[in-house]
MARBA-3410 file (N, C-alpha, C, O; in Angstrom, 1 decimal):
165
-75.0,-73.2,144.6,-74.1,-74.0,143.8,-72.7,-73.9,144.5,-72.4,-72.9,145.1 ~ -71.9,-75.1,144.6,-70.6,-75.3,145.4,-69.8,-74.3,144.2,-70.1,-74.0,143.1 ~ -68.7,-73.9,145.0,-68.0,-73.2,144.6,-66.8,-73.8,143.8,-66.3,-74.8,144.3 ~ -66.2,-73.4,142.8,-65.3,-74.1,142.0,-63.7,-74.5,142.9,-63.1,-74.1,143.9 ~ -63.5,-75.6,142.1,-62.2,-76.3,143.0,-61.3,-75.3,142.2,-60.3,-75.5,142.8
-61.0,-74.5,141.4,-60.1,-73.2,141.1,-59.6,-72.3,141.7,-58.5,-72.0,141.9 ~ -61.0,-71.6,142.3,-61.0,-70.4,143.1,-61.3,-71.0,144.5,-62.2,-71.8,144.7 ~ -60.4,-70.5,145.4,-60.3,-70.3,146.9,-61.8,-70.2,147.9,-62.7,-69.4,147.8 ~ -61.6,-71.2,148.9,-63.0,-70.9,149.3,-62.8,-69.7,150.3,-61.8,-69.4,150.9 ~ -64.4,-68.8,150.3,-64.5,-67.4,150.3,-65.2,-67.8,151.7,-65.7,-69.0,151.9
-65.1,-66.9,152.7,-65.1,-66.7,154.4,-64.6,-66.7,154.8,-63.6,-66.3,154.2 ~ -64.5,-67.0,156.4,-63.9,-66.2,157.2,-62.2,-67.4,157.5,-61.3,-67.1,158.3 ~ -62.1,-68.5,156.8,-61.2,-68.9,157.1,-60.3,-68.4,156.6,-60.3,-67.8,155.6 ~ -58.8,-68.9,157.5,-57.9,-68.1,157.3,-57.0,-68.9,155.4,-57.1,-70.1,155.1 ~ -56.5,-67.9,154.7,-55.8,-68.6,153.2,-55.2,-69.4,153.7,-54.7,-69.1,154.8
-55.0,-70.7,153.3,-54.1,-71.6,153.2,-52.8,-71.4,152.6,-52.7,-71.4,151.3 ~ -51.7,-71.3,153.3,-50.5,-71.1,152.3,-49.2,-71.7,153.2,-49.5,-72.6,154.0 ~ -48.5,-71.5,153.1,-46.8,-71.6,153.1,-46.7,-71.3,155.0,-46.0,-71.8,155.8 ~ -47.7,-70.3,155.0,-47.3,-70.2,156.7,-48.5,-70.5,157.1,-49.0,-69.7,157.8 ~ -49.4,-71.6,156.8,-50.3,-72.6,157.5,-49.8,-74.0,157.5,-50.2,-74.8,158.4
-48.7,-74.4,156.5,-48.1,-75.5,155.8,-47.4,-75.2,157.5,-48.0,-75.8,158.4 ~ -46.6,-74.7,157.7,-45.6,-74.3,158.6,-46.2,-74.7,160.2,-46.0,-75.7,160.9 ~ -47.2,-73.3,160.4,-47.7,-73.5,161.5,-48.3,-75.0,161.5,-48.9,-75.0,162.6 ~ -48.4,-75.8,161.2,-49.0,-77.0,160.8,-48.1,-78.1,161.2,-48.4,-79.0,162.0 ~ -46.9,-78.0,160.6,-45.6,-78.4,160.8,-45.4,-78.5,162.5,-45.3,-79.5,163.2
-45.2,-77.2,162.9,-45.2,-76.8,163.7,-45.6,-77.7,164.8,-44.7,-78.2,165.6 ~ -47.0,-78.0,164.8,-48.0,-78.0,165.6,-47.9,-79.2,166.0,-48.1,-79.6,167.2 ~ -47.4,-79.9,165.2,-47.7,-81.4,164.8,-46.4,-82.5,165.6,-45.4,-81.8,165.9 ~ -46.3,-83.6,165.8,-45.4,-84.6,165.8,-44.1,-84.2,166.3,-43.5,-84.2,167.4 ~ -44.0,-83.6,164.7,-42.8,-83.5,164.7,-42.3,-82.0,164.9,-41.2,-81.6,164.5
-43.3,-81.1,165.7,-43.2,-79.7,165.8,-41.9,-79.6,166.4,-41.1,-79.0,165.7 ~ -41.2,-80.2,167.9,-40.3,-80.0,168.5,-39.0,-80.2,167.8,-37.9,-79.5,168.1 ~ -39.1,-81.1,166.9,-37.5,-81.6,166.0,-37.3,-80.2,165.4,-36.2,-79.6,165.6 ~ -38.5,-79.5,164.7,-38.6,-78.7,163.7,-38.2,-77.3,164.3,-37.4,-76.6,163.7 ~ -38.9,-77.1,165.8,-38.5,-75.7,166.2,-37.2,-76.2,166.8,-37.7,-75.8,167.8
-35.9,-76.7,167.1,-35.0,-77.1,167.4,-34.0,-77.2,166.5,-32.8,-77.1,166.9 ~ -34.2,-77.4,165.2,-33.6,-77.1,164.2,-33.1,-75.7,163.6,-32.0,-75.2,163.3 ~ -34.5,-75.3,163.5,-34.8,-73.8,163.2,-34.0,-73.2,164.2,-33.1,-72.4,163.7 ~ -33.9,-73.2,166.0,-33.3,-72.6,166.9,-31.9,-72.7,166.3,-31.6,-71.8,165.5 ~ -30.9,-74.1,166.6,-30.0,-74.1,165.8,-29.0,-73.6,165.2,-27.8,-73.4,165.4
-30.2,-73.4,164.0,-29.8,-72.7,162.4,-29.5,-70.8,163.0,-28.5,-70.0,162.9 ~ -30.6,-70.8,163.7,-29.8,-69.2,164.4,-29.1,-68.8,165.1,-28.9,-67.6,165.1 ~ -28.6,-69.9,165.9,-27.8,-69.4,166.7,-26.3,-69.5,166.2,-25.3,-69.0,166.7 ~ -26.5,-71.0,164.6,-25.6,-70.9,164.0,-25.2,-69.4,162.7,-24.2,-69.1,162.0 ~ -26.6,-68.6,162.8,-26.0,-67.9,162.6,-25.5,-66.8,163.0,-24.7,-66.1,162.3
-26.1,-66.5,164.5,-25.3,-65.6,165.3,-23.8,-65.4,165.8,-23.2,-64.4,165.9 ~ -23.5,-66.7,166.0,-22.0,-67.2,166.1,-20.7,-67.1,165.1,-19.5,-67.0,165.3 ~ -21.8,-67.1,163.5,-21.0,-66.9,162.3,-20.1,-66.0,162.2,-19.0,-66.3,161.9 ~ -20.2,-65.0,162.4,-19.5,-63.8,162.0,-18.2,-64.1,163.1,-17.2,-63.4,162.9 ~ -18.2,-65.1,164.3,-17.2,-64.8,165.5,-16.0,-66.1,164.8,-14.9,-66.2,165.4
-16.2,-66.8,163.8,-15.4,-68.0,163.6,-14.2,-66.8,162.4,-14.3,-65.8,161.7 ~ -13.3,-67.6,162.7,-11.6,-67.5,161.9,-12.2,-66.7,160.7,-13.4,-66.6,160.8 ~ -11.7,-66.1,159.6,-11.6,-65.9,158.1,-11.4,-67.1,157.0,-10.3,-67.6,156.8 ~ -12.6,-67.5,156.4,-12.5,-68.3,155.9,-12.6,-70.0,156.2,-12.1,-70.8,155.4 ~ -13.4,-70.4,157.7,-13.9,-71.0,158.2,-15.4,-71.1,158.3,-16.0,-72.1,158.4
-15.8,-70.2,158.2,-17.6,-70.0,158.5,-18.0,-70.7,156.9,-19.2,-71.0,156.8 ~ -17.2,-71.0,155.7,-17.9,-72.0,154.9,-17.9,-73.5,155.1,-18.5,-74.4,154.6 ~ -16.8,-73.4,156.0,-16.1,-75.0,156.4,-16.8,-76.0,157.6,-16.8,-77.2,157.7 ~ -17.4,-74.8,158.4,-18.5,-75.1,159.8,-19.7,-74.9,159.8,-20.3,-74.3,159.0 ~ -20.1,-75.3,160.8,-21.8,-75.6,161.3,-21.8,-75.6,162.5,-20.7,-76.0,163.0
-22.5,-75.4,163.2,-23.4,-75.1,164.4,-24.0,-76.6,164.5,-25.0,-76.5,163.8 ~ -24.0,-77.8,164.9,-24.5,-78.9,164.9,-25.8,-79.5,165.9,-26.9,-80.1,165.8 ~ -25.0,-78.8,167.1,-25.6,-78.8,168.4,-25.3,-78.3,169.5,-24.2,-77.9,169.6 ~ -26.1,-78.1,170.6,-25.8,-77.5,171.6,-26.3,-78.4,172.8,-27.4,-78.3,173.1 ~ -25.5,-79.2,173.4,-25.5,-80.2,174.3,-25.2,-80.0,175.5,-24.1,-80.6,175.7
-25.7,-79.5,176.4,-25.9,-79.3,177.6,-24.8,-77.8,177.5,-24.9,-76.8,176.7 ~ -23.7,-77.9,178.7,-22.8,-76.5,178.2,-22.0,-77.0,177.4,-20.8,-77.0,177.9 ~ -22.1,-77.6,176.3,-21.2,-77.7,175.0,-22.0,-77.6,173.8,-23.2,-77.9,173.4 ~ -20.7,-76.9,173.2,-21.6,-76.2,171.5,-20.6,-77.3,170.5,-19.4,-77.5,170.5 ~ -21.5,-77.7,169.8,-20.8,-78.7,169.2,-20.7,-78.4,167.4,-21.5,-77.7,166.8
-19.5,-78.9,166.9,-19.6,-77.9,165.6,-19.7,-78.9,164.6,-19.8,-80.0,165.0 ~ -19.6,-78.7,163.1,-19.2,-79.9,162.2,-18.5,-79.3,160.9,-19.0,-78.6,160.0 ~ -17.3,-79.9,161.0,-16.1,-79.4,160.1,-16.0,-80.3,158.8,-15.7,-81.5,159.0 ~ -16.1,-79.9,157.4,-15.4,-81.0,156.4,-14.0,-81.6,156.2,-13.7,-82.6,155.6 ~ -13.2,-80.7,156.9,-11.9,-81.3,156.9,-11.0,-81.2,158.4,-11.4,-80.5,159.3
-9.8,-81.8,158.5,-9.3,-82.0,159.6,-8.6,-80.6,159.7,-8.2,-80.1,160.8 ~ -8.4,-79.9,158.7,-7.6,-78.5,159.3,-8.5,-77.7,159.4,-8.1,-76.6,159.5 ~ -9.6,-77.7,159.4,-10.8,-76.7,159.3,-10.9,-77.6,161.1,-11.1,-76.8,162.0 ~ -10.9,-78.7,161.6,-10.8,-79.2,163.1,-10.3,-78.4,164.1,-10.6,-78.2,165.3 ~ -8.9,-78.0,163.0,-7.9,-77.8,163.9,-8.2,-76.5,164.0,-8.7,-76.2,165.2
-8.2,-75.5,163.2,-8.4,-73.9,163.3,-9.7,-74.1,164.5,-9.3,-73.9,165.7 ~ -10.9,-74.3,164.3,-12.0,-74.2,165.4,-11.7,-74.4,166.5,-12.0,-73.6,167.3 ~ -11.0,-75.5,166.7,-10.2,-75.7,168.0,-9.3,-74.8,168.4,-9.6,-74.6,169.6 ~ -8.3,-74.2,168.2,-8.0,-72.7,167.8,-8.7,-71.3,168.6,-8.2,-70.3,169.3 ~ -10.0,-71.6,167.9,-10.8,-70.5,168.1,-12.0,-70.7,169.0,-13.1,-70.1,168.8
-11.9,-71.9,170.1,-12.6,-72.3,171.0,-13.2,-71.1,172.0,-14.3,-70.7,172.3 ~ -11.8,-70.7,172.5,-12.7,-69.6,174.1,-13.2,-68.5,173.1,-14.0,-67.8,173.6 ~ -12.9,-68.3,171.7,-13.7,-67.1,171.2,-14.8,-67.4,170.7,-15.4,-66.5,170.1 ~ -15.1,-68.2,170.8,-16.9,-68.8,170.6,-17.3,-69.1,171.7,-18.4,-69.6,171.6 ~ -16.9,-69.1,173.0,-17.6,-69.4,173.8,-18.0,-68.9,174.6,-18.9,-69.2,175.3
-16.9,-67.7,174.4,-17.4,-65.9,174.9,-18.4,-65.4,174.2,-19.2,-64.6,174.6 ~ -18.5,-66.0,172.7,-19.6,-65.3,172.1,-20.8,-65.8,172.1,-21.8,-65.2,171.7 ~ -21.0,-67.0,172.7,-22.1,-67.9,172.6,-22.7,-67.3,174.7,-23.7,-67.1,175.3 ~ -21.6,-67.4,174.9,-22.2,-66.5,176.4,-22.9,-65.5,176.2,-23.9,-65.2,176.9 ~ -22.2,-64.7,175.1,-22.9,-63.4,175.1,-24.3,-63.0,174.4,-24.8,-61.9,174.3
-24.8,-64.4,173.8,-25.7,-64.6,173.3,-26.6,-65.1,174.0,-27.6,-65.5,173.4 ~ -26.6,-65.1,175.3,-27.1,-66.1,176.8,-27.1,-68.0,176.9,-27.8,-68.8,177.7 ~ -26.1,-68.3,175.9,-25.8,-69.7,176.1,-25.0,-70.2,177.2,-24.1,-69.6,177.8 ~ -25.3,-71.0,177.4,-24.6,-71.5,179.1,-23.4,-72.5,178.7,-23.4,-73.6,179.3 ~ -22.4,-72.2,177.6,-21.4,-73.3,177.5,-20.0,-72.9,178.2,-19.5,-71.8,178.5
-19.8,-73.8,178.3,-18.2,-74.2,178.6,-17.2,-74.8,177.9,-16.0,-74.9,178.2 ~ -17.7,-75.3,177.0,-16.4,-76.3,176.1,-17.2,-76.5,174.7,-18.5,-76.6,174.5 ~ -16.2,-76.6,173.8,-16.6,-76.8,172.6,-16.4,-78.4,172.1,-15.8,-79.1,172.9 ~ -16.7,-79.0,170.9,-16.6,-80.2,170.5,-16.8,-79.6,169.0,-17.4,-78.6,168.6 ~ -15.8,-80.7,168.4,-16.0,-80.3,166.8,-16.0,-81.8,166.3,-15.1,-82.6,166.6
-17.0,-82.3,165.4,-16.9,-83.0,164.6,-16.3,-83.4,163.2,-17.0,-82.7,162.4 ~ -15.4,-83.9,162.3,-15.4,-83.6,161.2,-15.9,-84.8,160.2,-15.4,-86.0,160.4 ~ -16.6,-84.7,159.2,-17.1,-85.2,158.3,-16.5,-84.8,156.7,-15.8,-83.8,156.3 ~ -17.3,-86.3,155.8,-16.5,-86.1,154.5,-17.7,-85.4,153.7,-17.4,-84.6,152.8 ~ -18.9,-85.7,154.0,-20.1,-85.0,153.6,-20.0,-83.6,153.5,-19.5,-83.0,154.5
-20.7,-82.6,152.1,-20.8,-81.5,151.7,-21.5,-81.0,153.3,-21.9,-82.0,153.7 ~ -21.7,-80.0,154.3,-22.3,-79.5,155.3,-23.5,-78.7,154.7,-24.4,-78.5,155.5 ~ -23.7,-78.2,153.4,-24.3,-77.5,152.9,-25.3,-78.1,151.3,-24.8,-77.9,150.2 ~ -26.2,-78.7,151.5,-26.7,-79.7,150.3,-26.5,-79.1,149.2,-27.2,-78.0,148.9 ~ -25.7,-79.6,148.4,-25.3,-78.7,146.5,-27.2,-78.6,146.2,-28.1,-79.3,146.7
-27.2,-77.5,145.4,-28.7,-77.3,144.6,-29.0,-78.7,143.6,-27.9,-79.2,143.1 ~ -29.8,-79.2,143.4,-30.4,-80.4,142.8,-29.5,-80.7,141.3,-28.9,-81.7,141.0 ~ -29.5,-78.9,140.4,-29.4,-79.5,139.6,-28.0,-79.4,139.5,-27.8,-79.5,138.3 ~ -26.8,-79.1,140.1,-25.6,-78.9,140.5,-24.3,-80.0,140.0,-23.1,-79.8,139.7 ~ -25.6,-81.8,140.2,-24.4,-82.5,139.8,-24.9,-82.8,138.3,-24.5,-84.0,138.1
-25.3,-82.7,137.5,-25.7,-82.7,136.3,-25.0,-81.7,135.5,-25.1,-81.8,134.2 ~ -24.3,-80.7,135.9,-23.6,-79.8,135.3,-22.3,-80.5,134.7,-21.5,-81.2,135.3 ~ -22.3,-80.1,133.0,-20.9,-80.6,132.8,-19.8,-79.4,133.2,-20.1,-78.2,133.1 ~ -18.6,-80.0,133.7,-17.6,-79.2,134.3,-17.3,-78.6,133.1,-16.5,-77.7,133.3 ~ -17.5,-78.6,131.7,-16.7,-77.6,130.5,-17.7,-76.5,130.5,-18.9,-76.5,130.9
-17.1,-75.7,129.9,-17.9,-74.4,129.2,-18.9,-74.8,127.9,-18.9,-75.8,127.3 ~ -19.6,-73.8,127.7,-20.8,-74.4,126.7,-19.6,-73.8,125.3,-20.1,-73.8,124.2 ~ -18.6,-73.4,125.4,-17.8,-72.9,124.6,-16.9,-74.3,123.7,-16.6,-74.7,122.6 ~ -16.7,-74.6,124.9,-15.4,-75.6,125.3,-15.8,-76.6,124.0,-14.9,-77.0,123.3 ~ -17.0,-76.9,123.9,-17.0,-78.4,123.3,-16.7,-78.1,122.1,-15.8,-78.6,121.5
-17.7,-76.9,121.5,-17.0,-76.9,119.5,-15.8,-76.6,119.7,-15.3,-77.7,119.6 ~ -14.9,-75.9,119.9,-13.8,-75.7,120.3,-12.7,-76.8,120.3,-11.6,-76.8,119.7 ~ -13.4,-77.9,121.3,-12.6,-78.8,121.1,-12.6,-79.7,119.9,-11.5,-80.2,119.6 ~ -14.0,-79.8,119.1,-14.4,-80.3,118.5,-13.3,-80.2,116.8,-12.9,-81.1,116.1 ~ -13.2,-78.7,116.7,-12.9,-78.0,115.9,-10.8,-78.3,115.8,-10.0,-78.2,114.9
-10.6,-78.8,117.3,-9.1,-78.7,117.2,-9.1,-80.2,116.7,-8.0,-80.5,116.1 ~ -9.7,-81.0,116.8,-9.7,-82.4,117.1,-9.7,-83.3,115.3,-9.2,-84.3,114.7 ~ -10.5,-82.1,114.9,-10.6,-81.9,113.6,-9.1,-81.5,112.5,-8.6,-82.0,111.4 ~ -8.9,-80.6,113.3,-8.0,-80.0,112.4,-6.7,-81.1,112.8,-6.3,-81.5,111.8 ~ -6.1,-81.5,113.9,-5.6,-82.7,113.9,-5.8,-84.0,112.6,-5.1,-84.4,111.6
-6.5,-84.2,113.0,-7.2,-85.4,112.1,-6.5,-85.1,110.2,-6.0,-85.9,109.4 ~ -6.9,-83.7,110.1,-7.0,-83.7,108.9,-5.6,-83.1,108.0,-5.4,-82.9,106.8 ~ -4.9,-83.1,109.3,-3.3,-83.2,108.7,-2.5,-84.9,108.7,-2.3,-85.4,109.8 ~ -2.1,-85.6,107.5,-1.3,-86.3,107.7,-0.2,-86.4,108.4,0.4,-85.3,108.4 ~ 0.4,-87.5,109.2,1.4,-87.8,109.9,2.3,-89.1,109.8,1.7,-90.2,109.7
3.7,-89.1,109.7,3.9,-90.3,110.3,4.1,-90.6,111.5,4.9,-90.0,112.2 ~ 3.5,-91.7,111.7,4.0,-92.1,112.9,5.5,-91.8,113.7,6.1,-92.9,113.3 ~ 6.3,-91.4,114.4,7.0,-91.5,115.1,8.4,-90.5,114.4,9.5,-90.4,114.9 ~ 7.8,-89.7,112.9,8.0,-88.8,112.6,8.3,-87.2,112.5,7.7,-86.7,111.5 ~ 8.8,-86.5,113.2,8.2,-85.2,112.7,8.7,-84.1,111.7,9.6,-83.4,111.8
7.6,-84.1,110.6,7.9,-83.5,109.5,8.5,-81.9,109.2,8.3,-81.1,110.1 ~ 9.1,-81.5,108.2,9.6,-80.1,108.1,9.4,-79.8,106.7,9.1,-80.5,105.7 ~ 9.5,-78.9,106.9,9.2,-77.9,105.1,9.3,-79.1,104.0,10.0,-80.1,104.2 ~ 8.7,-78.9,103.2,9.0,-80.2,102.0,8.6,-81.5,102.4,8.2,-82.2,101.5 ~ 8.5,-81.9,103.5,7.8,-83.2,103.8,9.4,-83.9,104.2,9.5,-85.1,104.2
10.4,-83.4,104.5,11.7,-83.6,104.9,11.8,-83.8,106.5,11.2,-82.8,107.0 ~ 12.1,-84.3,107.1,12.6,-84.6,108.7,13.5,-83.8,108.8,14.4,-83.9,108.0 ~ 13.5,-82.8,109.8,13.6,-81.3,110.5,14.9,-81.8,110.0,15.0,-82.9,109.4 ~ 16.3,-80.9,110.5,17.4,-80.6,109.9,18.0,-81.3,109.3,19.1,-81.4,109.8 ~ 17.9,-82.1,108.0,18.2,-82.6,106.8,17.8,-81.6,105.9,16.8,-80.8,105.9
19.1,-81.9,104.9,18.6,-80.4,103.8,18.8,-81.3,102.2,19.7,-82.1,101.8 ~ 17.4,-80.8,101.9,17.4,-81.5,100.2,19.0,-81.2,99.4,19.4,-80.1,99.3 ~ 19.7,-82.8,98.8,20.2,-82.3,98.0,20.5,-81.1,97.0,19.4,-80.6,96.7 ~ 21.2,-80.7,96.5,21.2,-79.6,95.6,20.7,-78.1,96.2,20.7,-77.2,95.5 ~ 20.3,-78.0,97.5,20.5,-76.6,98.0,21.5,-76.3,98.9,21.7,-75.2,99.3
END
């Protein structure tokens, strides 16, 4: 009897999982884009710790084009600091056995770092916020006003004083 499409077929092949999906990846087409990416991503993160304070959330590692390390900045002063901090990445990218010479920085208006899916669906208030506002919006409402008035003790307009006191 064939074996159930539930349970896993039993011999000597190897589990199918997440690192056959991979090696597969790998293997394939598009293996070279994939291990080049992945290279990259490490070397952008070896380099991380050598950038300014408070730049390493602003940059990326983009490419490495012949002896140039090429970067990608969200803003033009995050441009300017990297450029700044050129021969000190390029001592550190030596020291990592990269063969550059000169840096290039890109800058873009694009997040460098894809927000999580459900990120833009978030309302910016607190889950507090809304009865709250709800509640003041209310209590507004449920005081009379005049228009272009504002009232004082007695229903009198602020420093006028009732007859007889």
């Amino acid at each position: 009897m064939p074996g159930s499409r539930s349970t896993p077929p039993q011999g000597d092949a190897p589990n199918p999982g997440p690192r056959a999906a991979l090696d597969a990846l790998l293997a394939g087409s598009a293996g070279g884009t994939l291990r080049r990416a992945l290279w990259l991503d490490a070397v952008d993160q070896l380099l991380r710790p050598y950038l300014p304070p408070g730049l390493a959330a602003h940059a990326r590692l983009a490419n490495v084009r012949k002896d140039r390390l090429v970067f990608v900045v969200d803003s033009p002063i995050w441009h300017a600091k990297l450029r700044l901090a050129a021969p000190m990445l390029i001592d550190a990218a030596r020291s990592v056995g990269l063969e550059v010479n000169d840096l290039g920085v890109k800058t873009t208006t694009a997040p460098l770092r894809p927000l999580p899916p459900d990120a833009g669906s978030r309302s910016p208030k607190s889950t507090t916020a809304h009865p709250e506002l709800a509640a003041a919006l209310a209590l507004l409402r449920s005081q009379p006003t005049v228009p272009g008035h504002a009232t004082g003790s007695a229903g009198q307009p602020p420093g006028r004083k009732r007859r007889g006191t």
